[in-house]
C-alpha positions in Angstrom: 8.4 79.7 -47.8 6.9 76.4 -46.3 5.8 76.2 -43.2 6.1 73.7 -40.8 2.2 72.9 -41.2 2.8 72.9 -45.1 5.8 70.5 -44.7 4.0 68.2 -42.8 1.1 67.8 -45.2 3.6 67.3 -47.8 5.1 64.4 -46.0 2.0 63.1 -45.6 0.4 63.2 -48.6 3.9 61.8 -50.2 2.7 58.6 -47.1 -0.2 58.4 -48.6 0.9 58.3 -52.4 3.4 56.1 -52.3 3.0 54.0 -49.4 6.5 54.3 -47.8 7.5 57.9 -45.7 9.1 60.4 -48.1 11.5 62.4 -45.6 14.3 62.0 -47.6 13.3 63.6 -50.5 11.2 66.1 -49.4 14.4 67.2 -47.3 17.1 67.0 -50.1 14.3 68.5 -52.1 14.6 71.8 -50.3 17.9 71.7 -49.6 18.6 71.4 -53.3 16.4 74.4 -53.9 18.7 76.4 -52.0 21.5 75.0 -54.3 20.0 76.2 -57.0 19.6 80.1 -55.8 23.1 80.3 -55.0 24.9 77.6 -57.3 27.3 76.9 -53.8 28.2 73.6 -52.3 25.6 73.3 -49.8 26.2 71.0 -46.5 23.5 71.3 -43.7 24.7 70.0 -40.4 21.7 69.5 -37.8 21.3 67.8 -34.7 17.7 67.1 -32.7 18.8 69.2 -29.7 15.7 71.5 -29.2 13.1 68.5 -29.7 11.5 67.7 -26.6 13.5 63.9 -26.5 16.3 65.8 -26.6 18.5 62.4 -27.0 22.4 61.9 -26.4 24.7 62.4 -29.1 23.5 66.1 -30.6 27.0 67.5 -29.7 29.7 68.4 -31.9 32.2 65.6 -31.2 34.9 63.8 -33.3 32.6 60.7 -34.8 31.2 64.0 -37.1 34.5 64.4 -39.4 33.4 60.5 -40.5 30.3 62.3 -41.2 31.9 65.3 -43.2 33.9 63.3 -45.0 31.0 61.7 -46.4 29.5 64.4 -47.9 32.5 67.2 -48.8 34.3 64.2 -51.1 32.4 64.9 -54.4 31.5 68.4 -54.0 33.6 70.6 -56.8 34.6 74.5 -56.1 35.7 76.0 -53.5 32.6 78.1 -52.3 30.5 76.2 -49.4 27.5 77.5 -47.2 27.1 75.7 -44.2 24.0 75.6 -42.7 24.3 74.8 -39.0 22.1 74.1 -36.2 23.9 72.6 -33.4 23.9 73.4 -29.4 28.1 73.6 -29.6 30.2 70.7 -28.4 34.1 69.7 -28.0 36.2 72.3 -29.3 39.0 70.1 -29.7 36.3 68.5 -32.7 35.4 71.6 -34.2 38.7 72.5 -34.7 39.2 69.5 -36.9 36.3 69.9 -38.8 37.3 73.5 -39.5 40.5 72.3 -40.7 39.4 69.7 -42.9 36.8 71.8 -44.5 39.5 74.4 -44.9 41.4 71.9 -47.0 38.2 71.6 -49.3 36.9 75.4 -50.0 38.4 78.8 -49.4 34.7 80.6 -49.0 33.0 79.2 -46.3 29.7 81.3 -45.0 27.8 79.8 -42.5 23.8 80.4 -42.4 22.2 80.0 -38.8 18.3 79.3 -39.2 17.8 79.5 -35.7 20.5 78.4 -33.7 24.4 77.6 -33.3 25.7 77.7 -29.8 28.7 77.0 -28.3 31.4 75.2 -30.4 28.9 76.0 -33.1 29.5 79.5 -32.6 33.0 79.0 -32.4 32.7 77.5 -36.0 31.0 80.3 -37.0 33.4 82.6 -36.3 35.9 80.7 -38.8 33.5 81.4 -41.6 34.6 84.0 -43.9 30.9 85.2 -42.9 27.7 84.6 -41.0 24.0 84.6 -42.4 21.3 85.5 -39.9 17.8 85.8 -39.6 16.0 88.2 -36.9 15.2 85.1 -35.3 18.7 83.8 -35.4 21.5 83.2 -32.2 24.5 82.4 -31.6 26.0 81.9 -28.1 28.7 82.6 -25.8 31.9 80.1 -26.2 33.3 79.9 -22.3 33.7 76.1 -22.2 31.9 73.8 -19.7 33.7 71.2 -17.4 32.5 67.6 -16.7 33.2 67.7 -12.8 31.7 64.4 -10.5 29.7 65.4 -7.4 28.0 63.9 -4.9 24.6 65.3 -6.8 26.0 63.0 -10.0 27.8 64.4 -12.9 27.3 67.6 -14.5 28.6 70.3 -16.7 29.9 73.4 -14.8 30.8 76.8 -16.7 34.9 77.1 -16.0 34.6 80.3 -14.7 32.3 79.5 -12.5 34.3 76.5 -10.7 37.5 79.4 -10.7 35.1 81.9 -9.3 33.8 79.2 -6.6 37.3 78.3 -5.5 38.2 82.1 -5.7 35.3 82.6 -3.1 36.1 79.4 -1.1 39.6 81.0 -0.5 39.0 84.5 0.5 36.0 82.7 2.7 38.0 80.2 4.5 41.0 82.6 5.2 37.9 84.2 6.9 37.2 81.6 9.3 34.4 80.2 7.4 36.0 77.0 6.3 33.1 74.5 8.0 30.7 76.1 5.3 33.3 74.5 2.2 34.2 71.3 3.9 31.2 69.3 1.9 32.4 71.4 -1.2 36.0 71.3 -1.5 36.4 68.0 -2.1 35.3 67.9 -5.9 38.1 69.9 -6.8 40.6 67.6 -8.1 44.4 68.5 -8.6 44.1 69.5 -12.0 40.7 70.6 -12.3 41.7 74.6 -12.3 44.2 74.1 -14.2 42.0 72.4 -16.7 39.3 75.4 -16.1 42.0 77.9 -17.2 43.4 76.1 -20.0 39.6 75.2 -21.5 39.5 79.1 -21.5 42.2 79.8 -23.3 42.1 77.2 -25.8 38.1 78.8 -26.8 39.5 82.1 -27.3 42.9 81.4 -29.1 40.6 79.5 -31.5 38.5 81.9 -32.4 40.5 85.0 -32.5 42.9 82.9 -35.4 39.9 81.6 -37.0 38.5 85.4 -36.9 41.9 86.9 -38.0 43.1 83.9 -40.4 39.1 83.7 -42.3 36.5 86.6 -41.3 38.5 89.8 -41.2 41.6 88.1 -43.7 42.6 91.3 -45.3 41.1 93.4 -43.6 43.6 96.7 -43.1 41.9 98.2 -39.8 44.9 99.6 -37.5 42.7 98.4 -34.8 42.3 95.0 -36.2 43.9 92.9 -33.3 42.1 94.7 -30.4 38.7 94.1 -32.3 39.1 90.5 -32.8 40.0 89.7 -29.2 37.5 91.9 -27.7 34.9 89.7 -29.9 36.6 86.7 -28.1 36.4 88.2 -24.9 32.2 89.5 -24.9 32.1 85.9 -26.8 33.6 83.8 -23.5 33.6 86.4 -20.8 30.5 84.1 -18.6 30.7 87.2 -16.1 29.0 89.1 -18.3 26.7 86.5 -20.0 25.5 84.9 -17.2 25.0 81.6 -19.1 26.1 79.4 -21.2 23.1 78.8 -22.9 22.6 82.6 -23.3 21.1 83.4 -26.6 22.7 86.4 -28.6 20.6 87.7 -31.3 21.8 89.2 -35.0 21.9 92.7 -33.5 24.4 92.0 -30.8 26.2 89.8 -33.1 26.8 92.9 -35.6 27.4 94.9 -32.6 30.2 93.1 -31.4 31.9 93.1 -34.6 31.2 89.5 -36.1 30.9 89.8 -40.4 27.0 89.2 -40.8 24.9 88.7 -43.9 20.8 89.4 -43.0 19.0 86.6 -44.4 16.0 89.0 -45.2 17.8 91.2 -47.7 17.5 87.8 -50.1 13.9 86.7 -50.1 14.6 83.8 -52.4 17.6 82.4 -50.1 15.2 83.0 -47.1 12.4 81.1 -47.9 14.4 78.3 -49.5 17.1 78.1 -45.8 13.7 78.0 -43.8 11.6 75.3 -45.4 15.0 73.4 -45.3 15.6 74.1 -41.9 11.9 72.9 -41.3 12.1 70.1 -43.4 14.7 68.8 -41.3 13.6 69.5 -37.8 9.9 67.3 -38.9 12.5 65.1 -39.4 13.6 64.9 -36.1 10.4 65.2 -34.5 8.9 61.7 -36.4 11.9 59.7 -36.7 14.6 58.0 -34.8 17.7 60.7 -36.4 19.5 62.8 -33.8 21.9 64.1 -36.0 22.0 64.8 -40.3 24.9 66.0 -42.2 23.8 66.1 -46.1 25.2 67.9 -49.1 22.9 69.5 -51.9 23.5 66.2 -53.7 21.6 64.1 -51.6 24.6 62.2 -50.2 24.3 62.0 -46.2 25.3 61.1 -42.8 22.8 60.3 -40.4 23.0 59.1 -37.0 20.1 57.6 -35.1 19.1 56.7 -31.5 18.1 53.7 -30.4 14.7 53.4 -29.0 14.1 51.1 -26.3 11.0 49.2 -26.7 
């Protein structure tokens, strides 16, 4: 496997050879390695989000179906590991990507090198299977509202806002209403509404995905009951805390999700990290926020504007 350290001497010794930077290939180089070991389409979708710059437009969101459209058009078969590193985003989106790539290949596994939260994980979970690492996470799915306060904008779990109003009613019933008077006020008329719908549209999602993908054919008697209490642990933010809640490959097996360990091939370990390396070096010395790239070498990449 190569390092981090061994990647970045390789970038800059290509530098130093050939006068121009060499990310590019020494990315699709990997990447193409891991082709090679398992002879499946291979797409690697990653995003810049755990870099320190941490710049807009890491999320899933709908401008990313241009993206796969690039690179799923000349793959052949119908097998595809997607490698994804992503902190989640619109779950409206990832439902469209899903369906698009479901058009294109009927085995879809998707390997986690370190992280896929949020939508991510709800695209995980319409993978026929998973592929972790022990240092691999997914996260929990309850969806996150954009709500306008008088501290600025920000992105509230929905159960919390339901849990706050909740509160606020059992509180002012109690004469204690001067203590929500500053905080009433950002709840708008549909905003609940919106809360409880957000929550329902995460777990639908993901128990068809799990039923119509993971666990197709699967004869278990208890089969319904297992996929919506995967659903439920997956978006019950009582539980969890927080949304940015990291839940490791044991918990992920535990709760019932179809995992692959990435140690039991060393081959398709060593060539999924140097990959996932390769790209994040990437990130960390050039303007991209976001790559989505097939085996081929045929990508998508979206950079940020730096101000001078």
């Amino acid at each position: 496997m190569a390092l981090w350290s061994d990647i970045l001497k390789e970038l800059n010794d290509f530098n130093e050879k050939n006068k121009r930077p060499g990310f590019d290939e020494i990315r699709r180089k990997y990447l193409n390695e891991l082709y090679k070991i398992t002879s499946r389409n291979t797409i690697f979708y990653a995003t810049s989000w755990i870099d320190p710059k941490n710049h807009p437009g890491t999320d899933i969101n709908v401008s990313d179906i241009q993206g796969f459209m690039e690179v799923v058009g000349e793959l052949q078969g119908d097998e595809l590991d997607l490698i994804l590193h992503s902190p989640g985003g619109s779950a409206e989106a990832t439902e469209a990507i899903l369906n698009y790539l479901r058009t294109k290949f009927k085995d879809i596994r998707v390997i986690i090198p370190f992280a896929a939260m949020s939508a991510a994980t709800m695209l995980s979970c319409g993978a026929n299977s998973i592929l972790m690492g022990e240092h691999s996470h997914i996260g929990p799915i309850d969806p996150q509202i954009v709500v306008r306060t008088q501290l600025g904008t920000q992105l509230i779990p929905a159960q919390a806002i339901l849990d706050q109003f909740d509160m606020a009613r059992e509180e002012t019933s109690a004469k204690k209403a001067s203590v929500w008077f500053p905080i009433l006020p950002q709840y708008g008329p549909a905003l609940l509404v919106q809360c409880k719908n957000a929550q329902d549209l995460s777990k639908m999602l993901v128990e068809e995905w799990l039923s119509k993908y993971m666990f197709n054919g699967d004869e278990d008697p208890n089969l319904k009951q297992k996929i919506k209490e995967i659903s439920t642990f997956l978006a019950n933010h009582r539980h969890l805390k927080s949304h940015s809640r990291f839940i490791n490959r044991n918990e992920a097996e535990k709760i019932g999700l179809k995992i692959e360990r990435l140690e039991d091939n060393t081959d398709i370990q060593k060539a999924v990290l140097s990959a996932f390396h390769a790209y994040m070096l990437n990130f960390s010395l050039t303007p991209a926020v976001k790559i989505i790239e097939n085996h081929l070498g045929r990508a998508f990449i979206r950079h940020v504007r730096i101000q001078p």
